[in-house]
BASE-748592 format. One record per residue (C-alpha): x, z, y; residue number from 1. Coordinates in Angstrom, 3 decimals, padded with zeros to 6 digits. Last residue first. Layout:
       east         up      north    nr
          X          Z          Y   NUM
...
This chain:
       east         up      north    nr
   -049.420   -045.761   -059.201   104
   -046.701   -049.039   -059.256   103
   -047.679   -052.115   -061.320   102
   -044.983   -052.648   -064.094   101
   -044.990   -056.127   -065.622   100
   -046.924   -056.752   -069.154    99
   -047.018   -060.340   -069.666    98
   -043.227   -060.149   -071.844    97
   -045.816   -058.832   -074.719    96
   -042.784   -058.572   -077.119    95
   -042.842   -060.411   -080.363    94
   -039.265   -061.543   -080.222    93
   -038.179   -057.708   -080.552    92
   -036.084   -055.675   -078.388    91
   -036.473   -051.818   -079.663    90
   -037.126   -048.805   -077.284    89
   -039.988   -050.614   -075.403    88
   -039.974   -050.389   -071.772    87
   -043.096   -051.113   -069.960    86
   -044.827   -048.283   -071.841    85
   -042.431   -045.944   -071.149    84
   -042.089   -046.665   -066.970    83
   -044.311   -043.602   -066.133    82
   -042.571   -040.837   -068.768    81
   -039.541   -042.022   -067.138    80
   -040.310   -041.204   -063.798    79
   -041.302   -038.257   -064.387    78
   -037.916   -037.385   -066.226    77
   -036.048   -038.285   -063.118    76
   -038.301   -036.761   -060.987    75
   -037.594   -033.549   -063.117    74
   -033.900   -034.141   -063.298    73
   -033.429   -034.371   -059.316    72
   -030.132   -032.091   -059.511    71
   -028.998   -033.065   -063.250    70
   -026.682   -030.816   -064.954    69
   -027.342   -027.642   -062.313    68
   -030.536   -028.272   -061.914    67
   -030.940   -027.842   -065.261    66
   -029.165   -024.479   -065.626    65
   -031.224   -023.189   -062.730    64
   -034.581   -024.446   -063.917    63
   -033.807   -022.433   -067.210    62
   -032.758   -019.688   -066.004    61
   -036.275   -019.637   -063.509    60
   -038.128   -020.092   -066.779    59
   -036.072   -017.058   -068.234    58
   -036.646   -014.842   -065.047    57
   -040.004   -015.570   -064.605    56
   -041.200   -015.238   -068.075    55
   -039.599   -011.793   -068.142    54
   -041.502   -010.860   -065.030    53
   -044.693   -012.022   -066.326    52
   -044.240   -010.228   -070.065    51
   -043.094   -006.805   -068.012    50
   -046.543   -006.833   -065.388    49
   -048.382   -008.228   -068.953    48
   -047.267   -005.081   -070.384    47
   -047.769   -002.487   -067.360    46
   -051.268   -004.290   -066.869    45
   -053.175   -005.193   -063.286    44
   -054.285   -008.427   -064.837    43
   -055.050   -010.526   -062.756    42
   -052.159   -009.735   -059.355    41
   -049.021   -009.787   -062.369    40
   -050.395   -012.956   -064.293    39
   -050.918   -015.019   -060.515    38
   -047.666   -013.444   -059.488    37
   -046.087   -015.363   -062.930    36
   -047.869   -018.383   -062.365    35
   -046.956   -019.021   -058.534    34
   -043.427   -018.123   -059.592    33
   -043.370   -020.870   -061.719    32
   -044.831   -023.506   -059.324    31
   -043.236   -022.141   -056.554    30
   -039.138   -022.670   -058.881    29
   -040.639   -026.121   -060.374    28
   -041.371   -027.276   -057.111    27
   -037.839   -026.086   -055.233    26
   -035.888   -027.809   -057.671    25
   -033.435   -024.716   -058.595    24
   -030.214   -023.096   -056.913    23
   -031.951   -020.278   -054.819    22
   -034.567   -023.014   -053.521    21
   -033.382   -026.791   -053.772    20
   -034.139   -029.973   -052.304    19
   -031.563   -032.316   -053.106    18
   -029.132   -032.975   -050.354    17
   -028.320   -036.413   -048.313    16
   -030.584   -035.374   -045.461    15
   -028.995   -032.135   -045.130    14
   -025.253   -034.028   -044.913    13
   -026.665   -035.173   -041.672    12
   -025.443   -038.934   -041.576    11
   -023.517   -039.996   -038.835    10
   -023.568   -043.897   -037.984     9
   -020.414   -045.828   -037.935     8
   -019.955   -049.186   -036.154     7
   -017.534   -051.559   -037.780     6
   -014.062   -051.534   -035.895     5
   -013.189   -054.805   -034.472     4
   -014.298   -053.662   -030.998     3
   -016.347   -055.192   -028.244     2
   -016.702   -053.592   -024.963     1
């Protein structure tokens, strides 16, 4: 039972998805609301109760918005900060062309 057709394979569109939670990296989104519970459950204070949940909801505007231009932006930008010192922002004959990147 040969066929000329190439054989397909299904992909779970899941698997192809960022992982979000409520439109955000889902990291940054724990991580902030982590900090912000941690502020409300210390310090048991109307103000810093109002100063946590205002820091939630701009940080968590923010993560939204970028997440929104770039889905995997903060890998992205990790990434980046890792590779910096093997790629100069200027070409120059005087390069150190020894250095070559050795993963972490």
């Amino acid at each position: 039972m040969s066929s000329d057709r190439p054989r397909e394979i299904y992909i779970n569109q899941a698997l192809c998805r960022p992982d979000h939670l409520w439109g955000a990296e889902r990291e940054l989104v724990l991580s902030a609301a982590l900090i912000a519970i941690t502020l409300i459950c210390l310090a048991f204070k109307f103000w810093i109760t109002i100063f946590a949940m205002i820091f939630w909801a701009l940080v968590f505007t923010g993560l939204k918005m970028m997440a929104k231009a770039d889905p995997i932006m903060s890998r992205i930008y990790l990434r980046h900060i890792r590779y910096r010192p093997y790629y100069p922002a200027h070409s120059t004959p005087f390069a150190d062309t020894k250095k070559s990147f050795r993963g972490w």
